[in-house]
N, C-alpha and C positions, 0 to 999 in steps of 0.2 A: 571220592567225596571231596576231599581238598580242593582237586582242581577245580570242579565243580563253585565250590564257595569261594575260592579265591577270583574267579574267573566272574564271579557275579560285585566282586569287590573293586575288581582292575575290568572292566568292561574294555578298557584300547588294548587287550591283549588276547587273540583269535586263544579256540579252543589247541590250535597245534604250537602256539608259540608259549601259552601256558606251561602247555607237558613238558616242551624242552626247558621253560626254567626250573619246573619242578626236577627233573634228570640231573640239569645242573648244577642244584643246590646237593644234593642226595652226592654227586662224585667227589664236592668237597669234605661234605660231612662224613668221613669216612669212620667214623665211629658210630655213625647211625644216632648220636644222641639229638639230634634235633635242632642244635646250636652250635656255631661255630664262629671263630675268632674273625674279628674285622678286617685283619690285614689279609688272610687270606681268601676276605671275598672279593677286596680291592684286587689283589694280584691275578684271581682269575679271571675279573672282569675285562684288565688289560691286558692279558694272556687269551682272551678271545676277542679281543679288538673291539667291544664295547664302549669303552672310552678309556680319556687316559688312564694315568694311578691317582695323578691329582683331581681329576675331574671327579672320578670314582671315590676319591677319598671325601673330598669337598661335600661332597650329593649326600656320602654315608652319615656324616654330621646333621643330616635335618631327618635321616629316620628316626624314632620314637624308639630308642630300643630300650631293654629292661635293665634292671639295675644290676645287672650282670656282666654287662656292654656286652653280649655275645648276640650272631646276629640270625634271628631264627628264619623259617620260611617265608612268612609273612613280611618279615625286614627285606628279604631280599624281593624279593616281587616289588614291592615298596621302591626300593632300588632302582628298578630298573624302569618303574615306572618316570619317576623323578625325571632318571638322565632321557628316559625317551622324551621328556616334555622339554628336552634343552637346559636341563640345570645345571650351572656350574663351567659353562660350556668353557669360558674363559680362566680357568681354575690353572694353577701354576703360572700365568700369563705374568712376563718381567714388564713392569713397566719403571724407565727411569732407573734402572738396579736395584728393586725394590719387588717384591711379591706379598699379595693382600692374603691373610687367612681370615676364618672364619675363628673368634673368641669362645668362650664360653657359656655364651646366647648372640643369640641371631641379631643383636644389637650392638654387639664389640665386633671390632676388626684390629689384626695386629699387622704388621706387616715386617716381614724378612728381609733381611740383606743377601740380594741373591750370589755376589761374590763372598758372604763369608760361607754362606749354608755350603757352595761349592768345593770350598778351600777346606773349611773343617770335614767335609763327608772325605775328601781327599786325604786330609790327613789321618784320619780314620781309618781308610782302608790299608794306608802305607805302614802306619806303626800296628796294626794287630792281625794282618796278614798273616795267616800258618797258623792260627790260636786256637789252639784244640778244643775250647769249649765253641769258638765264634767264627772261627776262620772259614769256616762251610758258608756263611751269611755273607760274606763280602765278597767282591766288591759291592759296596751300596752302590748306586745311581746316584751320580752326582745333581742332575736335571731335574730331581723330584724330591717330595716330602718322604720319600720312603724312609731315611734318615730318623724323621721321630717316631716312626713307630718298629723299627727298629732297636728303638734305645726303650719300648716301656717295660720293656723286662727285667731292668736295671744289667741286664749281662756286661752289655758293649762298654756302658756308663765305667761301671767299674773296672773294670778292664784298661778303658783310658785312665783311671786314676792311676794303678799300676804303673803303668807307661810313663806317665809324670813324674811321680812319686814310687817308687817300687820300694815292694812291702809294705805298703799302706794294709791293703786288704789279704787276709789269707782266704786264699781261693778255696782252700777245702770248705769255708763255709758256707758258697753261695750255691741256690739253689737253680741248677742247669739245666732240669727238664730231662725225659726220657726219652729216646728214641726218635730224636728231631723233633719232640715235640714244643711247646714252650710250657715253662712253669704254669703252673695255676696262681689265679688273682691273688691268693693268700702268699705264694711263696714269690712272685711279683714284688707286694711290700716291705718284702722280706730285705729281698734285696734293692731296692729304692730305699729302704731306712740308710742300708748301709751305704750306695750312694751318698746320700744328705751328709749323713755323720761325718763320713769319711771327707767328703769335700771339703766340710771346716775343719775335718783337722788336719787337713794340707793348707788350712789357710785361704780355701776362694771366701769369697763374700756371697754367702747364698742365703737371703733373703725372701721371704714370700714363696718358698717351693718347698711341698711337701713332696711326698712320694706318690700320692693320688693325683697328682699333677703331670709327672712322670708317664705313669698307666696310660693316663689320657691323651697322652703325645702333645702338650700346650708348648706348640714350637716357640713361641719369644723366650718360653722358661728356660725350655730345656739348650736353644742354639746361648740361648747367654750361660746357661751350666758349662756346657761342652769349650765355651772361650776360658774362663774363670779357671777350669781344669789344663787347656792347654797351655794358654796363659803362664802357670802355675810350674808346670813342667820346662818352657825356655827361658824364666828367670828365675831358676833355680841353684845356678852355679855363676848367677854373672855379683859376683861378693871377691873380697879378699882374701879369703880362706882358699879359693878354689882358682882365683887367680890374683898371686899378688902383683902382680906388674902391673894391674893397672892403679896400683900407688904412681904409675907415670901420669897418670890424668888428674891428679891433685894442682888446681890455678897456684899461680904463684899468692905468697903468703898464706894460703887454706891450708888449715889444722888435719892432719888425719881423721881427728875428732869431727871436725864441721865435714869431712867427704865422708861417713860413716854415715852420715844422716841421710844420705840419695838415696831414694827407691830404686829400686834395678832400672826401670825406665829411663830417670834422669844420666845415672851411671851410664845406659845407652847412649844417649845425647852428647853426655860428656866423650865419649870412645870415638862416637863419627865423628864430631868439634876437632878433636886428637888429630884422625888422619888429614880430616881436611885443612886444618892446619900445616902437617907437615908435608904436603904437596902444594902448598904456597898457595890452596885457594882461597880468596876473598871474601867465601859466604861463609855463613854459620850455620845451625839448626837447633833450631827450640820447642822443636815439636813433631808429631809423626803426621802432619797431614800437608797444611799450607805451604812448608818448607821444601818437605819432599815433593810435591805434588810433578812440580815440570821435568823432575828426574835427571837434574843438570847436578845437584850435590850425592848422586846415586853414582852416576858417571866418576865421576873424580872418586866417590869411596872406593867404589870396584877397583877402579885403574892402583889406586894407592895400595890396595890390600894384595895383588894381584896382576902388578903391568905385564906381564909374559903372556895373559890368556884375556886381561880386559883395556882393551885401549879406550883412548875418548872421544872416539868414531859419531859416537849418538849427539855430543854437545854438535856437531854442523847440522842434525837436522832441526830442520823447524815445526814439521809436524808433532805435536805431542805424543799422540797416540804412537804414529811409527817410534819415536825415541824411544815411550817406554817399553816398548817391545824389546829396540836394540839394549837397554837397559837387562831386561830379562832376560835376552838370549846370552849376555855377558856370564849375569849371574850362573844360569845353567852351563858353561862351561867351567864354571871351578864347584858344580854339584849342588849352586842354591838357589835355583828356581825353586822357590816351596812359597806358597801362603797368597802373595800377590800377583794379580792381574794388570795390563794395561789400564784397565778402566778405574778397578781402583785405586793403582796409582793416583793417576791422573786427578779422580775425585775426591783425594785427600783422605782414604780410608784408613783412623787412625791404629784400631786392633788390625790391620792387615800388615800396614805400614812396619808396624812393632815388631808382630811373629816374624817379619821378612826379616827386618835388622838383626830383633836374635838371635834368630835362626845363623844370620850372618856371622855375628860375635862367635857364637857358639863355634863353625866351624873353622872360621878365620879370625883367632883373634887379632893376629899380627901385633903384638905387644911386646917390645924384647926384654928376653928375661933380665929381673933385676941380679946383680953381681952379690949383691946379701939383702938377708931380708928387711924390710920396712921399719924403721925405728917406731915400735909401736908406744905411742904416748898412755895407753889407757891401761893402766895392772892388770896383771894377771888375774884368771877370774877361775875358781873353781869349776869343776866338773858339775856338782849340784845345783849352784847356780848357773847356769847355761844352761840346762835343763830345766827349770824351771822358768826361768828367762824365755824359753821356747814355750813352753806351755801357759802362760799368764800371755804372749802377744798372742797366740791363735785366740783365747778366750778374748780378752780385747777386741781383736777384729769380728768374733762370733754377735759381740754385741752391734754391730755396723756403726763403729766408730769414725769419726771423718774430721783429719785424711785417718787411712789404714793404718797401721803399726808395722813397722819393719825393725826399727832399731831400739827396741825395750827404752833403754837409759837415755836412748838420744830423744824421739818422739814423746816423751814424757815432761822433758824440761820445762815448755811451756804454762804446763798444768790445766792445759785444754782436754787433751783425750782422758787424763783421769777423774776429770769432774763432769765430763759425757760419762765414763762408767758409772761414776756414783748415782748419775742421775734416771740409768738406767738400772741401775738394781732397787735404788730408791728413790722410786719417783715424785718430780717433785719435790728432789730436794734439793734440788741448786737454784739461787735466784742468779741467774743468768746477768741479771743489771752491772750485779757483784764482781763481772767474771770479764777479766780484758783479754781481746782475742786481736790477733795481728791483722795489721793491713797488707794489701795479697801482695804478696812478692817481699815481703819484708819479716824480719823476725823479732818476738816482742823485745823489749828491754830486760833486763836482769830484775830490774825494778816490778816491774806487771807482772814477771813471771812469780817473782818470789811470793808477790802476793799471792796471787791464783794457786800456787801450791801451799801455802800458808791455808787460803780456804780450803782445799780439800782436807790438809791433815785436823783442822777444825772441825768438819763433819767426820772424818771417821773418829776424831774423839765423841763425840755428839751422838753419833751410833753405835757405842760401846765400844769398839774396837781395841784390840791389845797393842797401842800406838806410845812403845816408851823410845825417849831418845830422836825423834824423827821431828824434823824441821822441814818448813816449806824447801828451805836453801840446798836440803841434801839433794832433794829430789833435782831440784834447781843445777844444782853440779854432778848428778850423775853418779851421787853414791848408791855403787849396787845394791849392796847388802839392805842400804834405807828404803832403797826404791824396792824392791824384789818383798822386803817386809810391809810395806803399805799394799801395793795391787795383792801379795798372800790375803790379808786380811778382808781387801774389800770382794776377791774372789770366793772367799771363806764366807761372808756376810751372805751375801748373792744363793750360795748351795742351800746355809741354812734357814735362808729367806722361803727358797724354794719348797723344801723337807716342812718347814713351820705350817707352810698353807695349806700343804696337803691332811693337814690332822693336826695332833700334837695339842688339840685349841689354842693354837700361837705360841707357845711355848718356845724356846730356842732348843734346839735339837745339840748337843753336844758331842763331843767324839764319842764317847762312853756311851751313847746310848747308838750312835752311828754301828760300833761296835759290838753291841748289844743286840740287835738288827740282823746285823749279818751273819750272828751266829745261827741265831734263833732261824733265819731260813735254809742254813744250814742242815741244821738239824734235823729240824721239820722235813727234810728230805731223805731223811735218815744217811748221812752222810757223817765220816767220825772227823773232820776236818773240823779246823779252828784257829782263829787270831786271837792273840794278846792285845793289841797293839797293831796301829799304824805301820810301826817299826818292826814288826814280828820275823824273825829273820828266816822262819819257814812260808815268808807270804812268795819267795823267788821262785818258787817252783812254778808257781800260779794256779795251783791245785784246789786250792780252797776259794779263788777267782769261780772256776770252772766248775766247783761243786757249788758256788753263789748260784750261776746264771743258770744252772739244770734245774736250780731249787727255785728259782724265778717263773720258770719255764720247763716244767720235767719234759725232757728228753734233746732239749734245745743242744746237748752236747752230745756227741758222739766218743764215748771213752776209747773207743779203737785207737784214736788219733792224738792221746794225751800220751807223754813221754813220761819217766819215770822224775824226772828231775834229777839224774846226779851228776849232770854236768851242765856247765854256761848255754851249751847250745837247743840241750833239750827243753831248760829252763825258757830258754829264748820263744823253742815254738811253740809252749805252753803259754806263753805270755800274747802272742804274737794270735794266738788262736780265741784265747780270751777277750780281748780286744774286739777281734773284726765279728764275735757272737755277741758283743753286749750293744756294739751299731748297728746287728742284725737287730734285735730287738728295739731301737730306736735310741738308743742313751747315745749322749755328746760326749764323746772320749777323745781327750786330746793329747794322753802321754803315749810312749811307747813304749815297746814289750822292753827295750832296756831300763825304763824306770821301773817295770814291775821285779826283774830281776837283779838288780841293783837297790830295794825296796826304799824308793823315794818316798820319805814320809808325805809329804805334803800331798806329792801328787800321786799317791795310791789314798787318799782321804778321796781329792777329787773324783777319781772313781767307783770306790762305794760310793761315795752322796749322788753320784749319775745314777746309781742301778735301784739306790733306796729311794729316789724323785720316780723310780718306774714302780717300782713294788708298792 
């Protein structure tokens, strides 16, 4: 009967060629349930030479499917009608370094950077290689889209976070599917939440992508997630802390203070400047594209990092193209071929450029160690405060503040980024006319700035805040303790801004009733756990975290995998477990299981007000 009706629906497809799609569909659907996942109609259709994966993928985007996105019989006939009529014929096709997709209607088009899609699928395969939940799924194909739809299960996603970031995520949380199969849509968002969460609080800038964005394989989203993460991951150690010698790269007369302010990038620019200098060459670099492009300042870095294995063979040729070859084939004899192409050389590919450079720094720094350490001009700074200092810039950048936040005390002085925050918790409330911003390449006066922090500490009195003792000027000089007390309160504003709209009839939400909250769902789960207090010195275990978030979500915990708490380390993986189930569930979590176990007043507030904005 099927064939029959579908055969009166698809009339260009004989009675014999009907049956064979029906057989088709049936060897996929090996559950017999009627419906089956998109990717693996794509791969069978390129698995029997039907067309490609991209064409096959491309075509599968104009079928009509249900809101299940699973793809039933009807879809596939559908399918295969489509590509018989020539659809998509040109689908993965590079034009210029560049690949066209299909948007979110048949009206948008995005288009791909074909050398980074390459380089990241690449670097994908190399860092999670052997990965007992993923390692079966790679190597991806570098050639094709199969990359995003590989990534909608949030598996690989988080996985890369790890690899950047390790221990971001505890993997006992995520949900890995049975028996080679993939998660269900529901445990899909599961872990796509924790994606999202997780990325900001490694600090990407992730903007405009939800989890259902993810699902849907929306390549521009997810290839800019996948940079933002890797990204993340090679300028992660280029700091002081991890190498002080490059106090060598401080210009003559710069403060400690004033080289503290470079973003890891710049700090890059400054290290290559460094060698090329001390190989007597005459160019500079101020950028990862233009500069690099002819791979003549590439040549001399190499030689300079490395003359035993990179000579400056490539500076006599004049072909570009062959140069940057000779270029890459240098780099791959001291092991750092990774990220960059000839082409994108050449084309001034500035995320390619980068990952090539740190990738570089990272394994050669060639910096000679200093004979003692760095006379550091800026006091000593507590344990609490550095922690907290880390948790107020992720939140700052959560806001998409511009430029980003790297240095708390330094990126502050202006009074620019703290009156983007304020005006993003309360909108609307900067008059901007008010507010002096510097000319590009320059930085403001002492004068402009003092003012510009003078007006913020004016609205957060203006917004009730608990603002004793704090002047525009502290912020202005970089006193911690002043500055770490103004973004507490305006971050505090923001939670209870949040907590207020949801209910309350506007009311301001206080710790006491925050507190209050979290008992009561406590309880309510019949659970005998309980807080005093913020500061409650039984919250280390993170027992009553984890009797929150079951009581949010009964069953959301697995108590097999809770420790007893009577040491730093079980504490730790109760903390650490808490955490990556309350991003499971979609909350913005920015501290770490050592603030839970070390019981950071402030920032174990920030995380109840995360779970109580869910509840």
């Amino acid at each position: 009967m099927e064939a029959i009706k579908l055969q009166r629906k698809y009339p260009q497809f004989s009675q014999e060629e009907m049956m064979g799609l029906i057989n088709r569909f049936h060897q996929i659907d090996v559950d017999g349930k009627g419906a089956v996942q998109k990717q693996d109609v794509v791969k069978a259709v390129q698995d029997a030479g039907e067309a490609s994966y991209d064409q096959a993928r491309e075509t599968l985007k104009e079928v009509n499917l249900d809101s299940s996105g699973r793809v039933e019989l009807d879809d596939y006939v559908d399918l295969f009608a489509k590509l018989r009529a020539g659809r998509n014929v040109s689908a993965g096709s590079v034009v210029k370094g560049k690949v066209s997709v299909k948007g979110s209607n048949a009206s948008v088009q995005h288009t791909i950077n074909e050398d980074e899609r390459t380089e990241f699928t690449r670097h994908i395969n190399s860092s999670l290689s052997g990965d007992a939940h993923i390692g079966g799924r790679l190597p991806i194909p570098t050639d094709t889209f199969q990359l995003f739809d590989e990534c909608k299960d949030g598996l690989i996603l988080c996985k890369l976070i790890n690899d950047a970031v390790p221990d971001t995520i505890d993997e006992r949380v995520l949900n890995v599917g049975k028996a080679g199969k993939l998660p269900n849509a529901f445990q899909m968002t599961e872990n796509n939440n924790i994606v999202i969460t997780s990325a900001k609080a490694i600090g990407c800038s992730v903007v405009n992508v939800g989890a259902q964005d993810l699902i849907d394989g929306r390549e521009h989203l997810i290839l800019g997630l996948i940079w933002q993460i890797i990204r993340r991951g090679l300028l992660s150690k280029i700091d002081l802390k991890h190498h002080p010698e490059l106090y060598r790269l401080l210009d003559e007369g710069e403060t400690l203070e004033e080289f503290l302010r470079l973003p890891p990038d710049q700090i890059l620019l400054r290290w290559v400047n460094y060698h090329l200098k001390a190989a007597n060459w005459p160019r500079r670099v101020a950028n990862f594209s233009k500069d690099v492009s002819d791979g003549e300042n590439y040549t001399v870095l190499l030689s300079q990092l490395k003359p035993e294995s990179c000579d400056r063979a490539p500076l006599k040729q004049t072909d570009l193209m062959q140069r940057a070859e000779m270029v890459l084939q240098r780099a791959d004899s001291i092991g750092c071929r990774k990220y960059l192409t000839p082409g994108s050389m050449i084309s001034g590919n500035p995320k390619l450029n980068l990952a090539f450079v740190a990738h570089l720094f990272n394994t050669w720094p060639c910096l000679e160690a200093l004979e003692e350490p760095p006379p550091m001009e800026i006091e000593d700074f507590d344990a609490e405060g550095e922690r907290e200092a880390r948790v107020f810039t992720l939140w700052l950048n959560s806001l998409d503040v511009d430029p980003g936040v790297y240095n708390l005390f330094e990126d502050l002085k202006s009074g620019n980024v703290i009156l983007q925050a304020f005006d993003k918790v309360v909108p609307g409330s900067v008059v901007w006319k008010r507010v002096s911003k510097p000319k590009e390449g320059q930085e403001l006066s002492r004068f402009k700035a003092v003012e510009n922090t003078n007006y913020a500490v004016d609205l957060a009195k203006g917004n009730n805040m608990h603002i004793v003792g704090i002047q525009g000027a502290d912020i202005v000089d970089g006193t911690k303790t002043l500055t770490l007390g103004l973004v507490w309160q305006l971050m505090r504003l923001n939670i209870t801004k949040t907590l207020s709209s949801l209910g309350k009839g506007g009311r301001g939400v206080s710790d006491a009733d925050m507190v209050r909250w979290a008992n009561g769902v406590v309880q309510a789960n019949g659970k005998s756990s309980s807080m005093r207090s913020f500061k409650d010195p039984s919250l280390r275990t993170a027992h009553f975290f984890l009797d929150l978030l079951d009581g949010l979500r009964k069953g959301i915990v697995d108590y097999s995998l809770v420790h007893r708490g009577t040491n730093e380390d079980e504490c730790r993986n109760n903390a650490k477990l808490a955490i990556s189930i309350a991003r499971k569930l979609g909350a913005l979590i920015f501290l770490v299981p050592e603030d839970i176990v070390e019981v950071r007043q402030r920032l174990i507030l920030t995380f109840v007000g995360s779970l109580m904005a869910m509840g």
